[in-house]
N, C-alpha and C positions, 0 to 999 in steps of 0.2 A: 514453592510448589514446583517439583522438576517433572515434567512430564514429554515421555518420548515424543519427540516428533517425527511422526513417520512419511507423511505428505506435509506439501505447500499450506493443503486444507485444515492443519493442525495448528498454522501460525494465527496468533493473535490478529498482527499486525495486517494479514490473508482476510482476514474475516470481517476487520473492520473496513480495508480500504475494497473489498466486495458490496461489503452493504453501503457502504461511500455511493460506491459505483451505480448501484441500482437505486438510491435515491436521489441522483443528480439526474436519470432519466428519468424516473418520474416528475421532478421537478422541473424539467424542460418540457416536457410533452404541455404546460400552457406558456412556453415562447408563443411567440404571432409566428405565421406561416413564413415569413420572409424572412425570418434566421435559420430556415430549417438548415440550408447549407452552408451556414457561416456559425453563428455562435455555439446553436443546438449542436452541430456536428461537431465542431472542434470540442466545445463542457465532456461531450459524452465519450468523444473520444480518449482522452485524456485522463478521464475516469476510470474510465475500461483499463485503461492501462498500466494502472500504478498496482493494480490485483496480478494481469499480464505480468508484468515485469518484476514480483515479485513471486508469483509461479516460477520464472526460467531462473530468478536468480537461486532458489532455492535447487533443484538442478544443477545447477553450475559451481554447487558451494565444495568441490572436489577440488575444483582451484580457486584460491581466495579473490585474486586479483579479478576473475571474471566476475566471481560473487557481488564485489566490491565496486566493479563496474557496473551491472545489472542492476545493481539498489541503488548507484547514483543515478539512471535514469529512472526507476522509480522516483526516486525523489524529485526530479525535475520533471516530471509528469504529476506529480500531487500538486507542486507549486503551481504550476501552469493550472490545473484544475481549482486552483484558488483565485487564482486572476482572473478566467472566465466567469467564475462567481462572480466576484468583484464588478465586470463591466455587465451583465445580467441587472446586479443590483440595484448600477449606476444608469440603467437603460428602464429602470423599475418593472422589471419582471421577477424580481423577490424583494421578499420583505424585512424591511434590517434585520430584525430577530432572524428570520430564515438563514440571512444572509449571513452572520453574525456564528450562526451556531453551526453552519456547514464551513467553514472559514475556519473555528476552534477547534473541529473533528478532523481537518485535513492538517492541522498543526500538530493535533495526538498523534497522529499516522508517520508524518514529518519525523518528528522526536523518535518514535521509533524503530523508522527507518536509520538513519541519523547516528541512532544504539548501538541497531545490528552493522553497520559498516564500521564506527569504532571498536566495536568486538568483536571483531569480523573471524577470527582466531577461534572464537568458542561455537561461532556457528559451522566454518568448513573441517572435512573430513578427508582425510585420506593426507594429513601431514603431520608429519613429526620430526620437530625440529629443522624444517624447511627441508626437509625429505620426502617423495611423493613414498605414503603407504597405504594398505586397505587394495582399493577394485585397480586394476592394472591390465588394461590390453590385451597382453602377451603373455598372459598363463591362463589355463583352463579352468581353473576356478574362480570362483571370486566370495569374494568376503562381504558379506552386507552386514554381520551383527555388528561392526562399527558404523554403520553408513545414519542411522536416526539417531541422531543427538540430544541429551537430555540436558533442557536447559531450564530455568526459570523467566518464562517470560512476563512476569510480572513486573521483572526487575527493568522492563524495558518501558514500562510506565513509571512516568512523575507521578509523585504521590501527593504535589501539590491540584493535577487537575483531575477535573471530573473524567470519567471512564462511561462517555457514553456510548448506546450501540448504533445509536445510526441520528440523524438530525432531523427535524419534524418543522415544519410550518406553521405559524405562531396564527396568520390571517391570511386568506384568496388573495391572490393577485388585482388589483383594481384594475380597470381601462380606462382611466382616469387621463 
């Protein structure tokens, strides 16, 4: 299935590490008041950011190396967004299951980040044959019907895991 992508908001990989994003604040909003500036801030932010940084790198896919650059810190923003899980878990403010399946959803994200910087070639534009072509500065026109790239991105999911769209809460938190 190739289908143009014309915005960030067209990427798979966009949409899942969004809803990523917006259920790790929900899932922080029952931390205890006393992480609000340590754990809760750092989950959320981290979060936020793998969607950020794979916004700018979509942007920047006009040079690969930047491309390349921008999705390696997505990626070390999801990983990190897995470790604050992780010590959440371990502070039992989520529940294994919880814990377990936002963990396996930021590794789907991973993998596909992971894709797109190994094929990094089929997502930037404006090169051919290590030649800059396409939108260029220094002339008065510019070219964008090469600029959305028609890729399959299915092909950037395992077809061994599940394809879920966001992780769910299995049981409340106790205060135990």
């Amino acid at each position: 299935m190739n289908d143009r992508i014309r915005t960030h908001r067209d990427l798979i990989v966009f949409q899942k590490s969004f809803a990523a994003g917006k259920r790790v604040f929900e899932l922080s909003q029952t931390f205890p008041r006393e992480e609000m500036y340590s754990l809760t801030d750092q989950m959320r932010r981290s979060s936020r950011s793998v969607s950020a940084n794979i916004a700018e790198a979509w942007r920047k896919r006009r040079y690969e190396k930047h491309f390349c650059s921008t999705l390696n810190i997505a990626e070390a923003e999801a990983a990190e967004t897995q470790v604050w899980i992780e010590y959440a878990a371990a502070h039992g403010y989520l529940d294994a299951d919880t814990t377990k399946q936002a963990v396996e959803f930021y590794d789907e994200i991973l993998r596909m980040i992971v894709s797109m910087i190994h094929g990094s070639s089929k997502w930037c534009v404006g090169l051919s044959g290590g030649k800059q072509t396409g939108v260029k500065e220094n002339e008065e026109t510019y070219r964008l019907d090469n600029d959305f790239p028609s890729i399959d991105q299915q092909s950037l999911l395992t077809p061994t895991s599940p394809s879920p769209t966001s992780f769910t809460p299995t049981s409340e938190r106790s205060d135990a």
